[in-house]
N, C-alpha and C positions, 0 to 999 in steps of 0.2 A: 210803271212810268209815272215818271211826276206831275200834277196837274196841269204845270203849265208847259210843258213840253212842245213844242211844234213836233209830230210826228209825221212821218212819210209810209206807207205800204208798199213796199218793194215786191214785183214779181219776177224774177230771172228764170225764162226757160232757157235749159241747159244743153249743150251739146249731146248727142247720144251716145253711150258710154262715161259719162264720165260727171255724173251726179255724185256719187261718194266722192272722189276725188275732190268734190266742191264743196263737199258739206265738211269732210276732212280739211281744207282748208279757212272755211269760214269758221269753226272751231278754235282751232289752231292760232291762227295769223290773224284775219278781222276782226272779230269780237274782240280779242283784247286789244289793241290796236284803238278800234271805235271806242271803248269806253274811258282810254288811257288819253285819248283827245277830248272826254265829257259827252260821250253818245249813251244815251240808254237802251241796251239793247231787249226788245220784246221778245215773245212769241216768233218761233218761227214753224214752217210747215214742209213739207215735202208732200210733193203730187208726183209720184212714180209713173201713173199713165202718162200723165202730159211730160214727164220729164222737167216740172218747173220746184222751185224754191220761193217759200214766201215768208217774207220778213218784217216786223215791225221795228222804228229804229227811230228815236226821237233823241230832242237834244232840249236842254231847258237853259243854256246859257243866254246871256243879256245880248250877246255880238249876234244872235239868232244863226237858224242851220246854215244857210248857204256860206257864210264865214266859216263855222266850224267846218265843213265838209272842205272848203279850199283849202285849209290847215292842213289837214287828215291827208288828202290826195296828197300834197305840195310837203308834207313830211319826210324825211331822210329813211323811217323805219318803215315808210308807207311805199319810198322807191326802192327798197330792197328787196323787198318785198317779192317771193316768187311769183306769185298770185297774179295773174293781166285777167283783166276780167272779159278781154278779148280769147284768152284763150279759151275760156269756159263758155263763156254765154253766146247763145244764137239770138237773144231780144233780152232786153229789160222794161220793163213798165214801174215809174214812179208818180204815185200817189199821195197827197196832200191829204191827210185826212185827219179829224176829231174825234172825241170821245162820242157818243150817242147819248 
């Protein structure tokens, strides 16, 4: 991640059954997606007991994240998109966070 990044800490726990299917998807479809709109994508993590996904996911452009992110959603490749994150997710929690 670039220094000056605004990053976020994304936690999505997943529906039950169906965590590969998500992770298979966020491979596939949002990471390229997110970086092809100027996202950097971190580290991510998988918690099998909890059934959650965690991700770090920052953006260094001058128009700051909450612009890039309307872009990203509000994209033609982002509504084609199979992927509803209502289908997968049971909760999300995002996090504003810095380097230490």
């Amino acid at each position: 991640m670039t220094a000056a990044a605004q990053l976020q800490l994304r936690t999505y726990t997943i529906k039950d059954g169906m965590l590969d299917a998500w992770l298979d998807l966020w491979h596939a479809e949002i990471v390229p997606l997110r970086r092809a709109h100027g996202f950097e994508i971190g580290q991510a993590w998988v918690d099998r007991e909890r059934g959650q996904f965690v991700w770090l996911i920052g953006y260094a452009g001058e128009d700051g994240f909450a612009a890039a992110n309307t872009r990203y959603w509000n994209s033609p490749e982002r509504e084609r998109m199979p992927l509803q994150p209502e289908d997968y997710l049971v909760r999300s929690e995002v996090r504003d966070v810095e380097p230490a």
